[in-house]
C-alpha positions as a Markdown table, in Angstrom:
| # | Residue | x | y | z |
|---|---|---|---|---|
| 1 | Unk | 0.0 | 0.0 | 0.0 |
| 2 | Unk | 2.7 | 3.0 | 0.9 |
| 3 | Unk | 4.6 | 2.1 | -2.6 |
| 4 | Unk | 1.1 | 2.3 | -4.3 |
| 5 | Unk | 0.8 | 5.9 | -2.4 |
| 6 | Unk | 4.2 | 7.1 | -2.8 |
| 7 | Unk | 3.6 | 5.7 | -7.0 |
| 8 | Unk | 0.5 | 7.8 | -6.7 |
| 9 | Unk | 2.1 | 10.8 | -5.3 |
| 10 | Unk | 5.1 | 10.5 | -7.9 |
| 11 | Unk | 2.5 | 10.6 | -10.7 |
| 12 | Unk | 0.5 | 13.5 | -9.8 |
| 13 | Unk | 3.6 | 15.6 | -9.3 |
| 14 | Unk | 5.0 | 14.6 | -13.1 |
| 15 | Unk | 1.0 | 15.3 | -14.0 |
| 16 | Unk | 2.0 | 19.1 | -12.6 |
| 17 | Unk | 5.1 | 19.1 | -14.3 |
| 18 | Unk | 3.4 | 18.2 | -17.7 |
| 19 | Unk | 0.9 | 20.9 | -17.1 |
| 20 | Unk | 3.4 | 23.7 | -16.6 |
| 21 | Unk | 5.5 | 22.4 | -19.5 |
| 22 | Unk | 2.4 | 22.5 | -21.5 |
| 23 | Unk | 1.2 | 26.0 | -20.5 |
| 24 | Unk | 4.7 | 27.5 | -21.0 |
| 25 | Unk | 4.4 | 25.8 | -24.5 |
| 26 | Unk | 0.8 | 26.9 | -25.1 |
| 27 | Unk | 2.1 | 30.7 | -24.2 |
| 28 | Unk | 5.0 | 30.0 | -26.9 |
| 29 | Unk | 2.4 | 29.6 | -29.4 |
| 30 | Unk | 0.3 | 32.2 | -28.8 |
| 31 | Unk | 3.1 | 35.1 | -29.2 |
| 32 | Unk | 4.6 | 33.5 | -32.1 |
| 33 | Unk | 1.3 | 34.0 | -33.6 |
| 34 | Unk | 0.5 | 36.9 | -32.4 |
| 35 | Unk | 4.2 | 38.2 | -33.5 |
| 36 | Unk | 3.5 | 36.9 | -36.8 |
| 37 | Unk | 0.1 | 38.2 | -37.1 |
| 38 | Unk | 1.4 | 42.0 | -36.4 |
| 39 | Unk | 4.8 | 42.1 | -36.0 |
| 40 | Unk | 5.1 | 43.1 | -32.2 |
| 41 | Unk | 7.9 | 41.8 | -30.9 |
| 42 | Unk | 8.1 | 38.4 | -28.3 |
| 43 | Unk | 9.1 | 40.1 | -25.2 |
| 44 | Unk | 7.3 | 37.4 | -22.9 |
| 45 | Unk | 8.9 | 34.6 | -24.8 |
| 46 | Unk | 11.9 | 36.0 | -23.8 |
| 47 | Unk | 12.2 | 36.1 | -20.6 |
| 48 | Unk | 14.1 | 32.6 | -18.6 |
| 49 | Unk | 11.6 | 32.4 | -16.0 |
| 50 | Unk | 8.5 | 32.4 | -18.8 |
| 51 | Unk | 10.8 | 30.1 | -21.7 |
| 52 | Unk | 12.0 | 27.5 | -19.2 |
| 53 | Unk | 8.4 | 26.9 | -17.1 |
| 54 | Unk | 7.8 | 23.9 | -16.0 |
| 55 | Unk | 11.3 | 22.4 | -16.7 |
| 56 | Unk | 13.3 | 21.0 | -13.8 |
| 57 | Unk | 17.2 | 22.1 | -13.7 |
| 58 | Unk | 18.4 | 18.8 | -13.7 |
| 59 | Unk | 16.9 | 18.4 | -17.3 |
């Protein structure tokens, strides 16, 4: 039973990770786009705390 929580636990942390990896791409996307679309330039994109979301340092 405690490897079957601690397996859970693991999971839903690595589910959290995915999500902010996801949203950080999601973001990418949209001010690509959006740069694209009118030119401005990708100031959010830009910035290491926005670009690297969601990834861990040892990676």
């Amino acid at each position: 039973m405690d490897a079957l929580c601690g397996h859970h636990r693991r999971l839903l942390a690595e589910r959290d990770r995915i999500d902010a990896l996801a949203g950080t791409v999601s973001r990418t996307i949209a001010e690509l786009e959006q740069s694209r679309k009118d030119g401005t330039p990708m100031t959010a994109i830009n910035r290491p705390e926005n670009l690297f979301e969601g990834i861990q340092p040892s990676q």
